[in-house]
C-alpha positions as CSV (number, residue, x, y, z in Angstrom):
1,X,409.0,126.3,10.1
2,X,411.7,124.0,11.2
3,X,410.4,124.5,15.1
4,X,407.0,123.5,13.8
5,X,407.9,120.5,12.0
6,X,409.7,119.6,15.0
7,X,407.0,119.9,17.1
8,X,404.3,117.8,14.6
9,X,407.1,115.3,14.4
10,X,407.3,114.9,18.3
11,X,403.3,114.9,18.1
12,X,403.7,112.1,15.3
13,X,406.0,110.0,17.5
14,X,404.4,110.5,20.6
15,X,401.5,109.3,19.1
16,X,402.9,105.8,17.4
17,X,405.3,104.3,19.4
18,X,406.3,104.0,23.0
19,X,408.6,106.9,24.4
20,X,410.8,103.4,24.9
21,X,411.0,103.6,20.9
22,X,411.8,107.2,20.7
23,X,414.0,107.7,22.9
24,X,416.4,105.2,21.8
25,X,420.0,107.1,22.3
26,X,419.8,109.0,25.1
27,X,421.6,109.5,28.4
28,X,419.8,108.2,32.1
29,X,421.3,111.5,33.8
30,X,418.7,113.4,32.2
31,X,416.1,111.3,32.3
32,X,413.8,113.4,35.1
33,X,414.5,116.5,32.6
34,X,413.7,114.9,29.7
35,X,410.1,113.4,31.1
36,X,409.4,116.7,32.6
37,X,410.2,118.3,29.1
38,X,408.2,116.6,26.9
39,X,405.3,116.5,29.5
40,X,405.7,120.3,30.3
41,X,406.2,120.6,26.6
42,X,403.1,118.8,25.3
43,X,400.7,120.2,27.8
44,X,401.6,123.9,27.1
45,X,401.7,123.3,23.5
46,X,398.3,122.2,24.0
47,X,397.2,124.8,26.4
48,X,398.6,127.5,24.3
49,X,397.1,126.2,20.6
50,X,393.6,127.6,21.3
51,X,395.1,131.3,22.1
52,X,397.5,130.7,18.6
53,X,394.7,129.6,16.6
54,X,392.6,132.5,18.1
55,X,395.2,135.1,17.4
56,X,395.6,133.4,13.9
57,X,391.6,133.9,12.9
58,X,392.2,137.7,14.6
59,X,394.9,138.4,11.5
60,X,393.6,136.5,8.5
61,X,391.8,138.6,6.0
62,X,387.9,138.6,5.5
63,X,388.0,137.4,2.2
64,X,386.4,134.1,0.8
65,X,390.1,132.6,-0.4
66,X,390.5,132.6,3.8
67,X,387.3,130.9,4.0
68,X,388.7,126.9,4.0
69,X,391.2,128.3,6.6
70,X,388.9,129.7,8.9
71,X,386.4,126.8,8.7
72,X,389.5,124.2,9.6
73,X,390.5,126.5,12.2
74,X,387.3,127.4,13.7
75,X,386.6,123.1,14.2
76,X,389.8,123.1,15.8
77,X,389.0,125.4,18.3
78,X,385.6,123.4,19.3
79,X,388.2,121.0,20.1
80,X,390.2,122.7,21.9
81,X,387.4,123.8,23.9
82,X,386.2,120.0,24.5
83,X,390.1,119.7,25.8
84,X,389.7,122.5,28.2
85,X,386.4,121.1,29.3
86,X,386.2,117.5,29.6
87,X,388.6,116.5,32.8
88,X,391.0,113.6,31.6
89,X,394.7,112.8,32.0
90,X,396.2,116.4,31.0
91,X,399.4,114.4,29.3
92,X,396.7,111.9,26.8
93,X,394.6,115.2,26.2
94,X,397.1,116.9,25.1
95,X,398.6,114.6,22.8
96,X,395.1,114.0,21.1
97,X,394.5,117.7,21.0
98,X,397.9,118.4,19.3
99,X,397.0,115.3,17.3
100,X,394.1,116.8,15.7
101,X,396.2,120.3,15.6
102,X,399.0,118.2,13.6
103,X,396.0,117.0,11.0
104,X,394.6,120.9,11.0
105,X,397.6,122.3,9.8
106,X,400.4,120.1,8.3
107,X,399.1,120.7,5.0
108,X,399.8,124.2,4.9
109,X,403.8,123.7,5.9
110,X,403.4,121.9,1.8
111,X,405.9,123.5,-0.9
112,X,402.8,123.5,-2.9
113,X,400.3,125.0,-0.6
114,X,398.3,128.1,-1.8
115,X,399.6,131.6,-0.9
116,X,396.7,131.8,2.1
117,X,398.0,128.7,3.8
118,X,401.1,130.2,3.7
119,X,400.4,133.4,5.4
120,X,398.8,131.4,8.1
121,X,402.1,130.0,8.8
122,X,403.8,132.7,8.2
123,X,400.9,134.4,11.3
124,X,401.9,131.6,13.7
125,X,406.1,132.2,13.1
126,X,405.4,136.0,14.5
127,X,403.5,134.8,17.4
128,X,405.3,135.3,21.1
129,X,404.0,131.8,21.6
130,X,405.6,130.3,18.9
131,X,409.4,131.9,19.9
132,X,408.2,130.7,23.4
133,X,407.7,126.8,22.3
134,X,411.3,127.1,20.5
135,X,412.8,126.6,23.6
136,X,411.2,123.5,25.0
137,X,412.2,122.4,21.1
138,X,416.1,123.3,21.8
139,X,415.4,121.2,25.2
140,X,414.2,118.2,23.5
141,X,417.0,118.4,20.7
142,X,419.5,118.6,23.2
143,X,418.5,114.7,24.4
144,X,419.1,113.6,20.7
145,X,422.4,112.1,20.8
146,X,422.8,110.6,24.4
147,X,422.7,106.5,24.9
148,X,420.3,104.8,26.6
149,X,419.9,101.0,28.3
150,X,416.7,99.4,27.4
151,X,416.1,98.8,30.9
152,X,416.8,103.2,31.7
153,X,414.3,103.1,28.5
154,X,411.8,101.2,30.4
155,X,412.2,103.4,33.1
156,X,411.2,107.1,30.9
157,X,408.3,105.1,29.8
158,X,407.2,104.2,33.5
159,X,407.8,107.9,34.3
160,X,405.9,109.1,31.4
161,X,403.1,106.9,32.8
162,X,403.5,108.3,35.9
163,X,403.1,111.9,35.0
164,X,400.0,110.9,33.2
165,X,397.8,110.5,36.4
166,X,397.5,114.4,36.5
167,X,394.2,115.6,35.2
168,X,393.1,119.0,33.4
């Protein structure tokens, strides 16, 4: 659960404030790794959400307390299949893609959330995707407590603006 909070938090960020803002404390050595990261990151979280959510739908049971859950899910993947279709700037699409997945499913990661959202989580933690995603997370953590210059800031965000001229 904690890799999946990580990754709506990322999403969250990503989508409020400049990479300038959020990456506040980190080191210019590894600024190429860290743009390539979260671009190589976001895009495959995006690529690999429809195959997730499909495998998700595959295991839930065919019974009307799923219902909600399979609704939510199945507008998701209409999405996701708008992402794959329209071409754009791959890095925007996938943030807005894992935008909408971050509205999808957040609620079900609630203490209070009823037993069927939790077995939908519980789905995505035994997917090979999800232990595959965990280690672009352990990448981006490992950026957390470097310094950066306002000016090497400045610079991540130019690359990150950079990397967005590739389309999918």
């Amino acid at each position: 659960m904690k890799c999946f909070v990580l990754i709506l938090s990322i999403v969250a960020i990503m989508r409020q404030v400049s990479s300038a803002e959020f990456l506040g404390g980190i080191k210019r050595t590894a600024a190429e790794e860290l743009v390539g990261t979260i671009s190589a990151y976001t895009t495959k979280l995006a690529a690999d959400s429809g195959v997730i959510i499909k495998s998700i739908l595959e295991e839930l049971p065919q019974t009307d307390a799923f219902h909600k859950y399979r609704e939510e899910l199945d507008e998701f993947l209409q999405e996701y299949d708008k992402y794959k279709s329209v071409k754009g700037p791959c890095f925007d699409k996938s943030k807005e893609l894992l935008g909408i997945l971050n509205e999808t499913i957040v609620k079900y990661y609630s203490e209070d959330a009823p037993a069927e959202a939790k077995k939908i989580v519980e789905i995505f933690h035994s997917s090979p995707k999800y232990r595959e995603l965990t280690e672009y997370d352990e990448k981006i953590k490992s950026f957390a407590n470097r310094d950066w210059t306002s000016s090497e800031m400045e610079e991540i965000d130019a690359k990150l603006s950079d990397n967005n001229t590739a389309e999918c």
